[in-house]
N, CA, C and O atoms as CSV, one atom per row, in Angstrom:
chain,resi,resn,atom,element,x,y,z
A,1,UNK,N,N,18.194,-0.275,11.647
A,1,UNK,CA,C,18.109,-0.247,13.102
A,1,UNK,C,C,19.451,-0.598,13.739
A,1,UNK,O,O,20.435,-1.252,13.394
A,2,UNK,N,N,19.170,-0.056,14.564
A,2,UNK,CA,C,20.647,-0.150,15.682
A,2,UNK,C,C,20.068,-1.144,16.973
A,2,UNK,O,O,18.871,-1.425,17.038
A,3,UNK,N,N,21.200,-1.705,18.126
A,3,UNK,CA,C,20.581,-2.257,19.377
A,3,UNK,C,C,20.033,-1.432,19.805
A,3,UNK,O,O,19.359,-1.758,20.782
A,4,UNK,N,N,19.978,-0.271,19.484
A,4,UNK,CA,C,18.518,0.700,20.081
A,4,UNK,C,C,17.699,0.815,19.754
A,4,UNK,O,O,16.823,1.461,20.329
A,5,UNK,N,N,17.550,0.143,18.472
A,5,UNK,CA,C,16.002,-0.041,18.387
A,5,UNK,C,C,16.082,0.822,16.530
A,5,UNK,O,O,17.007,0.702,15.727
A,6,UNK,N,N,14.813,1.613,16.352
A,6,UNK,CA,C,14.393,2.259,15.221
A,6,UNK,C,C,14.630,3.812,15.732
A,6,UNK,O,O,13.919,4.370,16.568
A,7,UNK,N,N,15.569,4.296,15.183
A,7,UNK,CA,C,15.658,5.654,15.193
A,7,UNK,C,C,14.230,6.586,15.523
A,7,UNK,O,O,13.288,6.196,14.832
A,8,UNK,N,N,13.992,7.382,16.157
A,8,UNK,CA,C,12.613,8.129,15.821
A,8,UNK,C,C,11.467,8.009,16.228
A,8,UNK,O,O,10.673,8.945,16.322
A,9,UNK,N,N,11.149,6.391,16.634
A,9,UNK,CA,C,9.681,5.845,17.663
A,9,UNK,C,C,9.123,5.365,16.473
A,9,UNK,O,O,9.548,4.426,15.800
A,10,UNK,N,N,7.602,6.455,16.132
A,10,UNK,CA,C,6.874,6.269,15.361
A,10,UNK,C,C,7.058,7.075,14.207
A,10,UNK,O,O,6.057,7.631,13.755
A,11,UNK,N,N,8.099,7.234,13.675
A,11,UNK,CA,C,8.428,8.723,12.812
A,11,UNK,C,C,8.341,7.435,11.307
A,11,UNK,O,O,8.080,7.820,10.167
A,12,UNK,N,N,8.603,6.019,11.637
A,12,UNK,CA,C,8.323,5.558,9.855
A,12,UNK,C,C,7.038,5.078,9.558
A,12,UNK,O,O,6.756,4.060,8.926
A,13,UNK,N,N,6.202,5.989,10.122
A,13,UNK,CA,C,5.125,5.372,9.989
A,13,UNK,C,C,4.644,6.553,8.826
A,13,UNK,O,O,4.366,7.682,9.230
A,14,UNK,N,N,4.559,6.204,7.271
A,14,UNK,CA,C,3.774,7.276,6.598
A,14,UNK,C,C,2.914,7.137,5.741
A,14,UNK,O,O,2.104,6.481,6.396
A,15,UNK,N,N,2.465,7.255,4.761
A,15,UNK,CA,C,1.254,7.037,3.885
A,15,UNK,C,C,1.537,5.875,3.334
A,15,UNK,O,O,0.675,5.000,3.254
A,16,UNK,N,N,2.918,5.686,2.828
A,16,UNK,CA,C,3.894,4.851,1.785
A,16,UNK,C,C,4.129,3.617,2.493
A,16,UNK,O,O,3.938,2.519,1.970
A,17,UNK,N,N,4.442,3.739,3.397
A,17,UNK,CA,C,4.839,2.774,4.721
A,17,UNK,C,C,3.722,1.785,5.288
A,17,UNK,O,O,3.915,0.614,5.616
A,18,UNK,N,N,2.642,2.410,5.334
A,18,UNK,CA,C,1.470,2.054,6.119
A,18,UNK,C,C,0.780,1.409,5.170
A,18,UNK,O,O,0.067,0.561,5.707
A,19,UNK,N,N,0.632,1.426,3.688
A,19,UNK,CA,C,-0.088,0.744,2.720
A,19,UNK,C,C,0.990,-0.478,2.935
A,19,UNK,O,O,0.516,-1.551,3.309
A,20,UNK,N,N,1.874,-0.422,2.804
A,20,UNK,CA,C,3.073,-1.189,2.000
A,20,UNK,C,C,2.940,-2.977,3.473
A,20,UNK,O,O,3.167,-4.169,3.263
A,21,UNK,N,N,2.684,-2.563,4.208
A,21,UNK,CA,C,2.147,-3.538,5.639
A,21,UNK,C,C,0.977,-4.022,5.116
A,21,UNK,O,O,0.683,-5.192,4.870
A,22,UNK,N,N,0.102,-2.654,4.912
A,22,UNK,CA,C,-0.904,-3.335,4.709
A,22,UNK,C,C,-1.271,-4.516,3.658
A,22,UNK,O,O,-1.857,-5.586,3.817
A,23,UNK,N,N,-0.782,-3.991,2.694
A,23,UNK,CA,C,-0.314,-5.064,1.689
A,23,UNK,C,C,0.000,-6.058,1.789
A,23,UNK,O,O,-0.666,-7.070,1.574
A,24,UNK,N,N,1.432,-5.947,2.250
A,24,UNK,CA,C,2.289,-7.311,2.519
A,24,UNK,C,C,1.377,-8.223,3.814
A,24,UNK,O,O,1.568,-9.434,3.924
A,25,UNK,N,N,0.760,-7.760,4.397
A,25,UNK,CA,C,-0.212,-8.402,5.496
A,25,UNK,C,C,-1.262,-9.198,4.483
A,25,UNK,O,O,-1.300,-10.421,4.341
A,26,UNK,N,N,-1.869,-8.495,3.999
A,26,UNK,CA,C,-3.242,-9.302,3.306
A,26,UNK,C,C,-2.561,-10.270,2.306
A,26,UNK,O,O,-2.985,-11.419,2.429
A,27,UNK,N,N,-1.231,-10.045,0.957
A,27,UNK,CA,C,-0.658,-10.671,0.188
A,27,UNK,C,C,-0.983,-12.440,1.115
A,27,UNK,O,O,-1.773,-13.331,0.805
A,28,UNK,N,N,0.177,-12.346,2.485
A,28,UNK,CA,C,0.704,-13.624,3.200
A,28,UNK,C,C,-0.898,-14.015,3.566
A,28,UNK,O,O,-1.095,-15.163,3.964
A,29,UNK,N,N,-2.030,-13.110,3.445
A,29,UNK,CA,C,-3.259,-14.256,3.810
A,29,UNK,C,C,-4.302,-14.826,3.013
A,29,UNK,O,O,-5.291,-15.529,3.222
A,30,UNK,N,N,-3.770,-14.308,2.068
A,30,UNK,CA,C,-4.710,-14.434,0.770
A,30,UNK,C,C,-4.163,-15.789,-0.066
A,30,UNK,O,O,-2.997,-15.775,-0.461
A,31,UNK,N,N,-4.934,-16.847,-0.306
A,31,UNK,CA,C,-4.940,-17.979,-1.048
A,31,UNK,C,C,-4.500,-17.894,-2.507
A,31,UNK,O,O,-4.940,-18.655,-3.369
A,32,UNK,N,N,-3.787,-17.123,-2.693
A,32,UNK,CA,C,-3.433,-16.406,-4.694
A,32,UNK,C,C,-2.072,-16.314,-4.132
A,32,UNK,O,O,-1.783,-16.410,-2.939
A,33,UNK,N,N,-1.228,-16.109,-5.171
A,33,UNK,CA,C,0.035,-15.727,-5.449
A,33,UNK,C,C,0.472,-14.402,-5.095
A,33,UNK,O,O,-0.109,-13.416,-5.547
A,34,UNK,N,N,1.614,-14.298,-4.193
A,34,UNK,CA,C,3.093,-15.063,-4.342
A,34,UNK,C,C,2.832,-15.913,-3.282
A,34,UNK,O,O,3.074,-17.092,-3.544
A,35,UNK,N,N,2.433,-15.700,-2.213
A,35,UNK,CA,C,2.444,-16.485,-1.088
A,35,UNK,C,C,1.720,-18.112,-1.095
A,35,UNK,O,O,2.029,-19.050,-0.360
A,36,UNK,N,N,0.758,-18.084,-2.086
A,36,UNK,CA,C,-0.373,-18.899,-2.082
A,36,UNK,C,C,-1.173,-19.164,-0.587
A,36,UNK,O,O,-1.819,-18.424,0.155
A,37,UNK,N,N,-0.874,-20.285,-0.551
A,37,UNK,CA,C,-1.794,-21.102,0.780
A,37,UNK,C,C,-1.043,-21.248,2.089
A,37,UNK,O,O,-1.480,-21.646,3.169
A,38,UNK,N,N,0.490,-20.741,1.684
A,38,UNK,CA,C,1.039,-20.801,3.368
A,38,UNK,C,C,0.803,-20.539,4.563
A,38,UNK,O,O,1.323,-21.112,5.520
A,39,UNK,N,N,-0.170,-19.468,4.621
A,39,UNK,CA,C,-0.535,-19.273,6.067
A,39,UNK,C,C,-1.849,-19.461,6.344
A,39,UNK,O,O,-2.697,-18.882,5.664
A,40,UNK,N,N,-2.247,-20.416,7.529
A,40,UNK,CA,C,-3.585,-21.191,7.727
A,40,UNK,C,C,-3.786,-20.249,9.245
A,40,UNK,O,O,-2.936,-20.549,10.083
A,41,UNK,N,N,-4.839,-19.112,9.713
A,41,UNK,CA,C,-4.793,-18.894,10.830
A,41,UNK,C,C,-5.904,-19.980,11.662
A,41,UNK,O,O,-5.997,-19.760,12.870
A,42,UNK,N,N,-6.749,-21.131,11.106
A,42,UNK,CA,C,-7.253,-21.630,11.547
A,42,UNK,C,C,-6.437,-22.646,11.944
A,42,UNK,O,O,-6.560,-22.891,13.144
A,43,UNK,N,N,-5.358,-23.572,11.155
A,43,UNK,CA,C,-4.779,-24.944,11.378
A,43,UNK,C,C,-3.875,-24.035,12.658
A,43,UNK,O,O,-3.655,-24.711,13.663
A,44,UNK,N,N,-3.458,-22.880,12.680
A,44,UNK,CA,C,-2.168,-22.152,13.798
A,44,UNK,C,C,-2.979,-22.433,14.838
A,44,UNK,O,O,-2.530,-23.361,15.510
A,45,UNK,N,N,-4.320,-21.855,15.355
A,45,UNK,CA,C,-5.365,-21.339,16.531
A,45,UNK,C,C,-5.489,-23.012,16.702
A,45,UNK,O,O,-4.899,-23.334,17.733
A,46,UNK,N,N,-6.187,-24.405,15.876
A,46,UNK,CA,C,-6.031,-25.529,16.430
A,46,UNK,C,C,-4.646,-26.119,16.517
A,46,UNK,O,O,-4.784,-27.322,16.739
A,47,UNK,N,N,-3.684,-25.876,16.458
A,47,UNK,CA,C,-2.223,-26.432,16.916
A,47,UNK,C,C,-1.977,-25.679,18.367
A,47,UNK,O,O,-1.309,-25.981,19.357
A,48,UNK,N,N,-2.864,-24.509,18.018
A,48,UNK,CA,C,-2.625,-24.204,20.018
A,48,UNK,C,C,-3.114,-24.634,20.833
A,48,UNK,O,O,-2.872,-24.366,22.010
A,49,UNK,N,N,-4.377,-25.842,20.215
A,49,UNK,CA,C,-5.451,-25.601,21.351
A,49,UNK,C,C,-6.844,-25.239,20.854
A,49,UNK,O,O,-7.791,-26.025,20.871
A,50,UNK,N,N,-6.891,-24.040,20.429
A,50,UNK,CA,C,-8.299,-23.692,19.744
A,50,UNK,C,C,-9.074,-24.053,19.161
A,50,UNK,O,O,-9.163,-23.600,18.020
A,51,UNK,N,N,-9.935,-24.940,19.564
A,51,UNK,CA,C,-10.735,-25.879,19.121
A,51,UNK,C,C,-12.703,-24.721,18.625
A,51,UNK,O,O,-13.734,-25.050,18.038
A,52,UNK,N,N,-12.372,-23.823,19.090
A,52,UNK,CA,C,-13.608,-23.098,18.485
A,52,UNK,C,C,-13.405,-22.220,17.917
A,52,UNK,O,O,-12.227,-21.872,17.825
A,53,UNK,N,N,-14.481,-21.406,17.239
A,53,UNK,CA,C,-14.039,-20.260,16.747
A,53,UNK,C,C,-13.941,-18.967,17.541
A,53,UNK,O,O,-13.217,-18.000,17.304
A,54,UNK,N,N,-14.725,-19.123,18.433
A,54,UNK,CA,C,-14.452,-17.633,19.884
A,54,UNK,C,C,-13.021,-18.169,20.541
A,54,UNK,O,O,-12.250,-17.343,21.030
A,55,UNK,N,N,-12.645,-19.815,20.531
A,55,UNK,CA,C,-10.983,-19.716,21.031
A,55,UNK,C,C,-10.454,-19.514,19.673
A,55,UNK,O,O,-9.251,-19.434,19.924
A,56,UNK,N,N,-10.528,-19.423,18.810
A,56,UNK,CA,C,-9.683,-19.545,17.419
A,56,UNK,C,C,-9.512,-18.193,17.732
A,56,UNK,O,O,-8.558,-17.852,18.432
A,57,UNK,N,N,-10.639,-17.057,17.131
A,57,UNK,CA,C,-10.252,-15.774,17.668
A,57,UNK,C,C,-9.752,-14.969,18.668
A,57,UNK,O,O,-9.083,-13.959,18.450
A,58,UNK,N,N,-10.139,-15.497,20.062
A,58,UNK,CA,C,-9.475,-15.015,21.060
A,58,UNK,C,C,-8.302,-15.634,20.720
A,58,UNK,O,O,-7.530,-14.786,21.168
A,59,UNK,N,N,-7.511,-16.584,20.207
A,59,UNK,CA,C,-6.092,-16.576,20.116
A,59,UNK,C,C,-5.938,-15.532,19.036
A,59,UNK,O,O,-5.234,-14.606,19.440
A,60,UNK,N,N,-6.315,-15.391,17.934
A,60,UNK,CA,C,-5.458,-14.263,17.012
A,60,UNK,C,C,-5.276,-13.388,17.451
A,60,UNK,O,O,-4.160,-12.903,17.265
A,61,UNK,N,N,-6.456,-12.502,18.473
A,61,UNK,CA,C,-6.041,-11.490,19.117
A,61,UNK,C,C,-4.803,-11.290,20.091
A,61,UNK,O,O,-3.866,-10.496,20.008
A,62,UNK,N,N,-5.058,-12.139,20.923
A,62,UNK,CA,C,-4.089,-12.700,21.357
A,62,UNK,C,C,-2.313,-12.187,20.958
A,62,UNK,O,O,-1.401,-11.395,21.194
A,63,UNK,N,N,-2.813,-13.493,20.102
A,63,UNK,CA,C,-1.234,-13.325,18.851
A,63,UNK,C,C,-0.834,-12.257,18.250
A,63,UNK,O,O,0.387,-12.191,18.109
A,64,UNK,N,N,-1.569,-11.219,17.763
A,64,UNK,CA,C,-1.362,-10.068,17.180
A,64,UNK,C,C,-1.094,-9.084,17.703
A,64,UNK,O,O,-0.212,-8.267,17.439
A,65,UNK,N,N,-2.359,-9.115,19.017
A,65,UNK,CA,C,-2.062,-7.523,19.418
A,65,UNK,C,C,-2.131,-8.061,21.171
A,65,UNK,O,O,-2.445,-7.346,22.123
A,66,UNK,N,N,-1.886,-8.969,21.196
A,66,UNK,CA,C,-1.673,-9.523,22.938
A,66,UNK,C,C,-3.119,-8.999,23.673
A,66,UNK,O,O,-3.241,-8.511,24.796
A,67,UNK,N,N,-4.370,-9.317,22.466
A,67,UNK,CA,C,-5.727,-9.133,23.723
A,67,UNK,C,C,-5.844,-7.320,23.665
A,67,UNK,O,O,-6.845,-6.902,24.246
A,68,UNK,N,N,-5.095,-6.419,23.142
A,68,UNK,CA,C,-5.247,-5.308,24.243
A,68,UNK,C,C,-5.996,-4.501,23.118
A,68,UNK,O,O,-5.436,-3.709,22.361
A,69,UNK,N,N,-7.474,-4.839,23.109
A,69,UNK,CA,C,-8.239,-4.541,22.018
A,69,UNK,C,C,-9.516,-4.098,22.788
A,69,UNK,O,O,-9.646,-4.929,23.686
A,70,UNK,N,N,-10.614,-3.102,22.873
A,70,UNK,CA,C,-11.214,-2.813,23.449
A,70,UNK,C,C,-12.417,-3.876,22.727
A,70,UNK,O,O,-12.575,-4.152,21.538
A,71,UNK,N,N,-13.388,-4.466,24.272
A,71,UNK,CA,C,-14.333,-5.340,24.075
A,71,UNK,C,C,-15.089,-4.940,22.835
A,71,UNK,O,O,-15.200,-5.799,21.960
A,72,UNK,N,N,-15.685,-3.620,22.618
A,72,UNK,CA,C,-16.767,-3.599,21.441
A,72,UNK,C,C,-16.200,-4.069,20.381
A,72,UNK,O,O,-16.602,-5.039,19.739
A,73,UNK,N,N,-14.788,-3.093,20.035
A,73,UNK,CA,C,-14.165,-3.470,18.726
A,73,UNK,C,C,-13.860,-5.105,18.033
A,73,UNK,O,O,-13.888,-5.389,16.835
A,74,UNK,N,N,-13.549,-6.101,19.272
A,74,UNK,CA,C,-13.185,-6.940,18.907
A,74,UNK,C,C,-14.727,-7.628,18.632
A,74,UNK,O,O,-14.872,-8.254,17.582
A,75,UNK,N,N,-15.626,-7.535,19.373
A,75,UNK,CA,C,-17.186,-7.923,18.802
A,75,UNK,C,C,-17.653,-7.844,17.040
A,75,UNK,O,O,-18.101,-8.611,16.187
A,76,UNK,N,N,-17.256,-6.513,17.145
A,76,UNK,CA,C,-17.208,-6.178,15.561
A,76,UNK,C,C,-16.759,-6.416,15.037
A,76,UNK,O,O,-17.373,-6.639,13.994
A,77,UNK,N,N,-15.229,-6.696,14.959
A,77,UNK,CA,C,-14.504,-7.511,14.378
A,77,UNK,C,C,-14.906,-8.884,13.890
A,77,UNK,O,O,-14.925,-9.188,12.697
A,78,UNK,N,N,-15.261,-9.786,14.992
A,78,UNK,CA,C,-15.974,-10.866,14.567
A,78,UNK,C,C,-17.150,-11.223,14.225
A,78,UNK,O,O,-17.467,-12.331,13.791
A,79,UNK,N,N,-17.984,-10.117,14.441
A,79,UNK,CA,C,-19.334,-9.964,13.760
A,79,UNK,C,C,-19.215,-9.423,12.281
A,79,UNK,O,O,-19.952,-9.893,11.414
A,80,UNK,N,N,-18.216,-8.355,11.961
A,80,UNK,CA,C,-18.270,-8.750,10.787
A,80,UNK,C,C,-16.966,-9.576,9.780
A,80,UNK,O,O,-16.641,-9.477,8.597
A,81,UNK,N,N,-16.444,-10.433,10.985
A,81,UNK,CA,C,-15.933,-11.751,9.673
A,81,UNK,C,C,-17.098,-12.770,9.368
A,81,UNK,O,O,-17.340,-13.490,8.400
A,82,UNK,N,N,-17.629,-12.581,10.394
A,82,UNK,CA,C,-19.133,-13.703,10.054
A,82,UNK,C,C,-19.729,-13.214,9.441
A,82,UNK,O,O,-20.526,-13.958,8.869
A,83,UNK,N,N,-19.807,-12.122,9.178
A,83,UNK,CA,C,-21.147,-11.444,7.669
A,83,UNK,C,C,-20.368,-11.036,6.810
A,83,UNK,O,O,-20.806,-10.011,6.286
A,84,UNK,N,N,-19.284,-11.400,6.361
A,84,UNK,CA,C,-18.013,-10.710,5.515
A,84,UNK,C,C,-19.060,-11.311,4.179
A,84,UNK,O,O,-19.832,-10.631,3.503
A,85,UNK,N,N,-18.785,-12.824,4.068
A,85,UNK,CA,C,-19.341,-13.342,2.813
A,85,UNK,C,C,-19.966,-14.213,2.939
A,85,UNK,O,O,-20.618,-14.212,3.983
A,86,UNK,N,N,-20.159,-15.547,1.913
A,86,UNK,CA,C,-21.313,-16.429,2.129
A,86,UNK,C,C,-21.208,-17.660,2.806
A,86,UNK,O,O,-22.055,-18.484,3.150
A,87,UNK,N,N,-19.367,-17.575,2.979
A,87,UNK,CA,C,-18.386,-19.267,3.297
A,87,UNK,C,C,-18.587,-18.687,5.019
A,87,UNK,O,O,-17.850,-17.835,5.514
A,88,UNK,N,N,-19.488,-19.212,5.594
A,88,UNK,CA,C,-19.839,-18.943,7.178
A,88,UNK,C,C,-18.661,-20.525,7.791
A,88,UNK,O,O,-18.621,-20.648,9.015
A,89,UNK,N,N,-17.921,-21.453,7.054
A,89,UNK,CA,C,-17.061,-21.918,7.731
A,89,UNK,C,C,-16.088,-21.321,8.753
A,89,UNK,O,O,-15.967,-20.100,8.652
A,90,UNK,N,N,-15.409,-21.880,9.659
A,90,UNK,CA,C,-14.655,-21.503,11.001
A,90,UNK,C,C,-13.757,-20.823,10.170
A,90,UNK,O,O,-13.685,-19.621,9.912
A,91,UNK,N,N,-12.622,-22.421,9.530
A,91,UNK,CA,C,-11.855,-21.447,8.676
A,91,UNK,C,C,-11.840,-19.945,7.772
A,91,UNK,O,O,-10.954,-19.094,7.703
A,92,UNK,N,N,-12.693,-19.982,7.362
A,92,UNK,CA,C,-13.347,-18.547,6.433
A,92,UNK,C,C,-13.323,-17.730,7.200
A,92,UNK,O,O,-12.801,-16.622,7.073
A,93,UNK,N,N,-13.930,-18.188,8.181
A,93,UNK,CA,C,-14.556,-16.739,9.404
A,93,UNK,C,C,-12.970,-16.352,10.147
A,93,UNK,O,O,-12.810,-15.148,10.347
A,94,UNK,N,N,-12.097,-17.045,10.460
A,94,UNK,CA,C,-10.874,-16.889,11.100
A,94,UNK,C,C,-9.887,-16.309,9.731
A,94,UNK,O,O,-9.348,-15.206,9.820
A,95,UNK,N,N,-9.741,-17.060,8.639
A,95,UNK,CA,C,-9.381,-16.005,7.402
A,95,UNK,C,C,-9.434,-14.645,7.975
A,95,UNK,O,O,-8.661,-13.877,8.548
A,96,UNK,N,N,-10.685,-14.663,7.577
A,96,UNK,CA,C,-11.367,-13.068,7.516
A,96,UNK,C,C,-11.028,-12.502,8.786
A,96,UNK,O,O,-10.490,-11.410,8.605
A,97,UNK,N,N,-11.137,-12.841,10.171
A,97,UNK,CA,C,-10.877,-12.026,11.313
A,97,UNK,C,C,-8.925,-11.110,10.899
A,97,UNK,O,O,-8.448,-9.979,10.809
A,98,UNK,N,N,-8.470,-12.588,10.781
A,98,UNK,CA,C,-6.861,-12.162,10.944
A,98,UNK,C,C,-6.536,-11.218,9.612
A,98,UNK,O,O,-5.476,-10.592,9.589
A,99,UNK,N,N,-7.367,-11.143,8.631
A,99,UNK,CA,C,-7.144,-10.628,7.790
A,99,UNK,C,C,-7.158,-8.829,8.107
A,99,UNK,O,O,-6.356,-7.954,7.780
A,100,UNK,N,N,-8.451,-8.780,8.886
A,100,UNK,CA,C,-8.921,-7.338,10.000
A,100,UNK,C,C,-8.113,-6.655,10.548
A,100,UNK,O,O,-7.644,-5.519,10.479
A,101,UNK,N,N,-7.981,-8.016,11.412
A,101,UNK,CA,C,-7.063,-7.481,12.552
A,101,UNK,C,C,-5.310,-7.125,11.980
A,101,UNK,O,O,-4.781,-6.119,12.453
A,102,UNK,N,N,-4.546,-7.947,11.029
A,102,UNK,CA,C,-3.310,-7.117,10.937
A,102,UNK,C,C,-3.845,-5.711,10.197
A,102,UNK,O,O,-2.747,-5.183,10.373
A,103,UNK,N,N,-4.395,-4.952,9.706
A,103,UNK,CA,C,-4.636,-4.227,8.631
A,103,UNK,C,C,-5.307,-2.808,10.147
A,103,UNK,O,O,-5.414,-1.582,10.156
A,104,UNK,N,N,-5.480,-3.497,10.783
A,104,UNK,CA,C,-5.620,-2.396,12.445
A,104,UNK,C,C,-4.667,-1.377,12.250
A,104,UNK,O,O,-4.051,-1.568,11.201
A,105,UNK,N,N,-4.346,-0.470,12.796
A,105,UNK,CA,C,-3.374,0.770,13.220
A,105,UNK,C,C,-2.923,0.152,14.674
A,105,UNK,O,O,-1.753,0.256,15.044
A,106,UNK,N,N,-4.094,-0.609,15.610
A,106,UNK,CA,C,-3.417,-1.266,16.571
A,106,UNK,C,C,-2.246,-2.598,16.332
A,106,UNK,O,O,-1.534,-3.216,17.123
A,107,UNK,N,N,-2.398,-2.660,15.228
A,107,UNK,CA,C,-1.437,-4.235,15.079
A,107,UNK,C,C,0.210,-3.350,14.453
A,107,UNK,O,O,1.335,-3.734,14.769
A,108,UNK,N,N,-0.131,-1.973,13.409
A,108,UNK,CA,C,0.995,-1.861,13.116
A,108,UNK,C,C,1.776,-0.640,14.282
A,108,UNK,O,O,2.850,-0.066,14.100
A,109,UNK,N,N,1.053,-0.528,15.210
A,109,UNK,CA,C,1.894,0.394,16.468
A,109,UNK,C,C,2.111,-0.933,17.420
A,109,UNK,O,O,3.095,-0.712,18.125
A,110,UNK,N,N,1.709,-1.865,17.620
A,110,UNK,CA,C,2.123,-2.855,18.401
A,110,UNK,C,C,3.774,-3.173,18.558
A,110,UNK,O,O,4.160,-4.091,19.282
């Protein structure tokens, strides 16, 4: 990139490209190696403030894609981090949202 930015707009966006995010997105949230346990989106959402899990989530959204998520989708979203698996904890359930939400097409055109 140049001070102008990325050559092209959306032109690096390709099959190769778009896994390779996706990847590296889930790798940094996943509790296993290389990353291990570094990124907590629950301890981030209570250091802001977010003391629930509808504020825990309304901050990731927030954080990720600045809110601009249409109401149903984000319902679903959190309806199914809450039926994802059997760990119905905040943390788990916020895991699982942010895990969703970078892996969006809205988070990697953001």
């Amino acid at each position: 990139p140049t001070v102008k930015g990325w050559p092209g707009g959306r032109c690096w966006i390709d099959d190769v490209t778009l896994i390779r995010r996706h990847n590296l997105a889930m790798a940094l949230l996943q509790l296993s190696e290389p990353y291990g346990d570094k990124l907590d989106p629950c301890a981030v959402a209570q250091k802001h403030g977010s003391e629930t899990l509808e504020l825990g989530a309304q901050f990731m959204l927030e954080l990720f894609l600045q809110n601009d998520l249409e109401s149903d989708i984000r319902d679903r979203l959190l309806k199914n981090a809450r039926n994802d698996r059997n760990d119905k904890s905040r943390s788990a359930i916020l895991d699982r949202l942010t895990q969703m939400v970078v892996t969006l097409p809205e988070f990697h055109l953001a």
